[in-house]
C-alpha positions as a printed NumPy array, in Angstrom:
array([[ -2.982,  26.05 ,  -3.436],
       [ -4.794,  22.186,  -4.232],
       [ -2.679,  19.675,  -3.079],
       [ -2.174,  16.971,  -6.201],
       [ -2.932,  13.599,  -5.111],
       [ -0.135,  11.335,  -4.359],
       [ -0.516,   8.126,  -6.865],
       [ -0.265,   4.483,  -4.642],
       [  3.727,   3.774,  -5.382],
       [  5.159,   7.446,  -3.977],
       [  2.21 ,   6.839,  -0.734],
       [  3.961,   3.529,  -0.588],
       [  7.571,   4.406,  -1.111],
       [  6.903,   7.465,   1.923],
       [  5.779,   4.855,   4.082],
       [  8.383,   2.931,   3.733],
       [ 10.981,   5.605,   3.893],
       [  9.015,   7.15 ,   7.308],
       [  9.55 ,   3.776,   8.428],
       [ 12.998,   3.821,   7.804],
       [ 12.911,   0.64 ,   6.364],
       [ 14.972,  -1.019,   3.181],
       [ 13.05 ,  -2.857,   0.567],
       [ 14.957,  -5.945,   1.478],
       [ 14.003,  -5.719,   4.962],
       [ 10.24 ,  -4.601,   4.054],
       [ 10.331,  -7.962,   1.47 ],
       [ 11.557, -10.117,   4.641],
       [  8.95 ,  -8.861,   7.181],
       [  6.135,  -9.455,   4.608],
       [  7.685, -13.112,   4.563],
       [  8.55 , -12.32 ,   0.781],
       [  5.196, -12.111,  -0.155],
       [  5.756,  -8.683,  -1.714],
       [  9.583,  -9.736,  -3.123],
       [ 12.14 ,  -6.224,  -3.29 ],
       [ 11.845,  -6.532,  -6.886],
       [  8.069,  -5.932,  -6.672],
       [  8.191,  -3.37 ,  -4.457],
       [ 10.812,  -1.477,  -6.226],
       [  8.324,  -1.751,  -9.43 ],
       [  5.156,  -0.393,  -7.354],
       [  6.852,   2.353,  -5.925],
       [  8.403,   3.803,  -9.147],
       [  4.774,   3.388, -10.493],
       [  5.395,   0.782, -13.345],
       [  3.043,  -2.14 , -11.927],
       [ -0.212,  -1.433,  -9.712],
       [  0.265,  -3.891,  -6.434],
       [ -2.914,  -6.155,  -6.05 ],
       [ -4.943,  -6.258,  -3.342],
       [ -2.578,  -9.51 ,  -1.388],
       [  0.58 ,  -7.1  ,  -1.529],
       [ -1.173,  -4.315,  -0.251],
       [ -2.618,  -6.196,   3.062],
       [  1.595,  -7.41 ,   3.511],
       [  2.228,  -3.975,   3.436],
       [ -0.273,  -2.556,   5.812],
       [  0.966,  -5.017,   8.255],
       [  3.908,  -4.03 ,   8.144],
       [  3.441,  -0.135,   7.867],
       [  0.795,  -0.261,  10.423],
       [ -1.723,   1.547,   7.909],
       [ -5.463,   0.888,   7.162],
       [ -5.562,  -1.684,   4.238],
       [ -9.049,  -0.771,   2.985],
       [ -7.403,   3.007,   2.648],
       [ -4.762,   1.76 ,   0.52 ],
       [ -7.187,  -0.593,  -1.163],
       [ -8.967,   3.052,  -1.736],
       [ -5.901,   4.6  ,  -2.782],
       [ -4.765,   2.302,  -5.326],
       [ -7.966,   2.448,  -7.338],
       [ -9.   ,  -1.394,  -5.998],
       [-12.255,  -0.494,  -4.558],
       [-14.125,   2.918,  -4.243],
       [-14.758,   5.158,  -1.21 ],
       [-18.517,   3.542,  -1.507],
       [-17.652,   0.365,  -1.077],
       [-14.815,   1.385,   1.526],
       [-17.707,   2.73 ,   3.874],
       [-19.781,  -0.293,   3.008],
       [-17.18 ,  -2.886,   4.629],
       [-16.173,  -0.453,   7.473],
       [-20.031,  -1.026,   8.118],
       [-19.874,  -4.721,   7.549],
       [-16.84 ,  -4.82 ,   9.712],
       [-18.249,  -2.994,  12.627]])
């Protein structure tokens, strides 16, 4: 059986619930960069988070930003090996 890919907001919202985290207490630890608001909007799939949300929320998931960068459609899996290169 294919697994279907999981779009950015459920990958976000499984994260946060793994982390056992609130959205109020995920929109405090990323200093309300990413407000609850917003993040209830990106993980129900209605807005696409840009690329500043998405480095709040790696910190605070401890997850690979590039790979959510990937994820979300932001940059490719070319230019993902690219800056793992550059960043070597």
């Amino acid at each position: 059986m294919k697994r279907e890919k999981v779009g950015i907001g459920e990958h976000l919202k499984g994260l946060r619930d793994r982390s056992k985290l609130t959205v109020a207490e995920v929109a405090e630890r990323t200093a309300n960069e990413v407000g609850d608001g917003d993040l209830l909007c990106i993980e129900a799939g209605h807005v696409q988070p840009r690329s500043h949300a998405l480095r709040a929320l790696s910190q605070v998931y401890r997850v690979n930003y590039v790979g959510l960068l990937v994820r979300a459609g932001i940059i490719g899996r070319r230019e993902m090996t690219a800056y793992l290169r550059v960043a070597q």
